[in-house]
N, C-alpha and C positions, 0 to 999 in steps of 0.2 A: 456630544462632539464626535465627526468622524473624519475621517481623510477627504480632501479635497476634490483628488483625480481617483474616480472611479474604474474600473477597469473589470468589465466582464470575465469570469473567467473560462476559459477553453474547456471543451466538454471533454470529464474524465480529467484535468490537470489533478494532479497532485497538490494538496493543501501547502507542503511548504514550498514548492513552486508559485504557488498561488501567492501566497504571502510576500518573496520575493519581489514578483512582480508587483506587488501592490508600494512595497518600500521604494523600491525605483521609481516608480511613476510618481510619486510624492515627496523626491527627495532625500530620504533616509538613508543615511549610510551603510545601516544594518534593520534587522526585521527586529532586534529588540527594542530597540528606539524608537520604532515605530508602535508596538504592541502597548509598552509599559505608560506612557502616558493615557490612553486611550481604554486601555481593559483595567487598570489600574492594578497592575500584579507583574512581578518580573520573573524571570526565570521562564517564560512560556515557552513551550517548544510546541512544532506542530501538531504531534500527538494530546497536545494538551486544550485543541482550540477545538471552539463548540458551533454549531448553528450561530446562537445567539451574540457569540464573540465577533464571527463574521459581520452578522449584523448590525455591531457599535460602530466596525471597523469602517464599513464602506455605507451605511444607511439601507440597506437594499436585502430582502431575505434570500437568499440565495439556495432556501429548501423549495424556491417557486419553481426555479429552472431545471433543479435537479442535476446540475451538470459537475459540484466541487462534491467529492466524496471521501469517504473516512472523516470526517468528523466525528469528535466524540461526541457522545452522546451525554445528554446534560445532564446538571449534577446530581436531581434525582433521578436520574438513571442512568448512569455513568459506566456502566459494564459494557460497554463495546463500545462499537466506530460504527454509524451508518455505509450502510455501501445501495447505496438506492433505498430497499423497504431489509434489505436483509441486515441486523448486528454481525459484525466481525467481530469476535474477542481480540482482545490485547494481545495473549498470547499468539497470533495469526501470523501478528506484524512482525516485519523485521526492526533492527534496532536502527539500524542507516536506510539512508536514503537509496535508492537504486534505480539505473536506468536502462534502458535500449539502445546500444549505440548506433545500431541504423535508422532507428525512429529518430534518433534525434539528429540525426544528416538531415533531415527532409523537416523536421520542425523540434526546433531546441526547448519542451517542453517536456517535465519528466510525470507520469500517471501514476493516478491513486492504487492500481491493482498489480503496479509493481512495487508496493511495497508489502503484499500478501506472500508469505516466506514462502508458501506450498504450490507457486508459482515460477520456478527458478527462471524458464525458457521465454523469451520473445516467441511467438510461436510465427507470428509472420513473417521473419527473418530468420527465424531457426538457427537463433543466434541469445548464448546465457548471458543473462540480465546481471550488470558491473556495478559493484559499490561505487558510491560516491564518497570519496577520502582522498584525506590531503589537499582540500579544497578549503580557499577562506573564503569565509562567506562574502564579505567584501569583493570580491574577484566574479564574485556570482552578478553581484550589485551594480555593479560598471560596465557589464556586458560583454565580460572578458570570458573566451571560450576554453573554460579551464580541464575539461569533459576529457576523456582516452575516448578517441571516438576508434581506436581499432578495436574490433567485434570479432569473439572468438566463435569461430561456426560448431554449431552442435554434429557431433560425426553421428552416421545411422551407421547399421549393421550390429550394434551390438546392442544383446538380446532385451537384455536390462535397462538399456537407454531407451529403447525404440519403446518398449512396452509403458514407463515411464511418463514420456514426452506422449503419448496416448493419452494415457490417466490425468495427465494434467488437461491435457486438450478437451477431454470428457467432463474433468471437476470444471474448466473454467467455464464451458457451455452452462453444465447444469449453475453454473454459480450467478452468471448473467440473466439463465431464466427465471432462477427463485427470487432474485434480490427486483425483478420488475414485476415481482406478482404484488399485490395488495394486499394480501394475505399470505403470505413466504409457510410451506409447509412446517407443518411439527417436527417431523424428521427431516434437517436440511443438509446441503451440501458440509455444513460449519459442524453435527451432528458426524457425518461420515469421516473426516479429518479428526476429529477428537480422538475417535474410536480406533483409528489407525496409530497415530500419536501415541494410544497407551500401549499396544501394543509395541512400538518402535523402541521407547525409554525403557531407559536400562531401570527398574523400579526401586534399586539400592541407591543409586543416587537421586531421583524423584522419587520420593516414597508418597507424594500425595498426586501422580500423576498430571497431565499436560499443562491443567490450568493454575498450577503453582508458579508453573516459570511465569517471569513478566512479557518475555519476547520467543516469539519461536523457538525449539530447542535443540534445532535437526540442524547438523552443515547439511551443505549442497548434496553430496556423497547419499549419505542416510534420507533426505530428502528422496533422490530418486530414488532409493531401496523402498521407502513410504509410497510413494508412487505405485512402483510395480505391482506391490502390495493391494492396494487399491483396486488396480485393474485387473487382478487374478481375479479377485473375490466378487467384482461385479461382473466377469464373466460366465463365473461358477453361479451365481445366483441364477 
């Protein structure tokens, strides 16, 4: 059994975007009621959906196109999210959902790489990436534009920001190049974030360092501190 009304997904969409739109286009009031007949388990969230889930859902593999990413990874091997050929750990992601408010002027569709926490900035709008909260889901499902679409602009001149908003512009490059090789290096971008990560965490309150938390661990703040961090030390190399 699958859904009806198929529905290509947009390259780069975000999985619970993606899912969204697949409840709309068939109906459903909400994405549970959609899922829990068809995958036969309730409680799924998008963090919880696989390749092969996709596949019940709509008939169609969608690791052919390559274009819905963070998927987890199946349940014998379940320690990350695909992002193209590269694992993202759990730890990577944020807990909510988050979007671009000027991306989404121009196309109301929220992406898989902003839910990667060590990503705060839009970099092409130079504008930080807004929680999704206070939104019912239903409101998502009807078409209703429930979004802040005012976008706070990232200010330059300061030392820590600017350096920061680099380091990320560097990780997101190198992140897009590892994750389309075929073979993603042994030392990868996910490798240089851990590494900063233990450093950042206070070790009294993670005593078993990054990969203990479930979700990123850093607010925004310490994020760009991790950042700077980053781009000192790949300078200095």
């Amino acid at each position: 059994m699958s859904l009806i009304s198929y529905k290509k997904p947009q390259e780069g969409q975000s999985v619970s975007c993606y899912l969204r739109t697949l409840a709309t286009s068939n109906g459903f009031s909400s994405v549970d009621l959609m899922l829990a007949p068809i995958l036969r388990r309730t409680g799924v969230t998008h963090l919880d959906v696989t390749p092969s889930d996709i596949g019940k859902l709509t008939g169609h593999n969608v690791e052919e196109n390559g274009l819905l990413q963070l998927l987890r990874a199946e349940k014998d091997d379940h320690e990350g999210y695909w992002y193209h050929n590269l694992k993202i750990p759990r730890h990577h992601l944020r807990r909510e959902e988050h979007y671009c408010p000027e991306c989404f002027k121009k196309n109301p569709v929220t992406l898989a790489k902003w839910q990667i926490a060590w990503m705060p900035v839009c970099l092409e709008h130079g504008v930080y990436l807004k929680k999704l909260s206070g939104v019912d889901e239903s409101e998502l499902l009807v078409g209703v534009m429930p979004f802040d679409l005012s976008a706070k602009k990232v200010e330059t001149g300061g030392l820590q920001l600017d350096i920061g908003i680099q380091a990320q512009f560097e990780l997101e490059t190198l992140l897009d190049e590892e994750s389309m090789m075929k073979h993603p290096p042994a030392y990868s971008v996910i490798d240089i974030i851990d590494e900063s990560l233990k450093r950042c965490l206070d070790t009294s309150s993670m005593k078993k360092g990054p990969r203990s938390a479930r979700y990123f661990p850093l607010n925004y703040e310490d994020t760009i501190k991790m950042l700077e961090t980053v781009f000192l030390q790949r300078m200095a190399a």
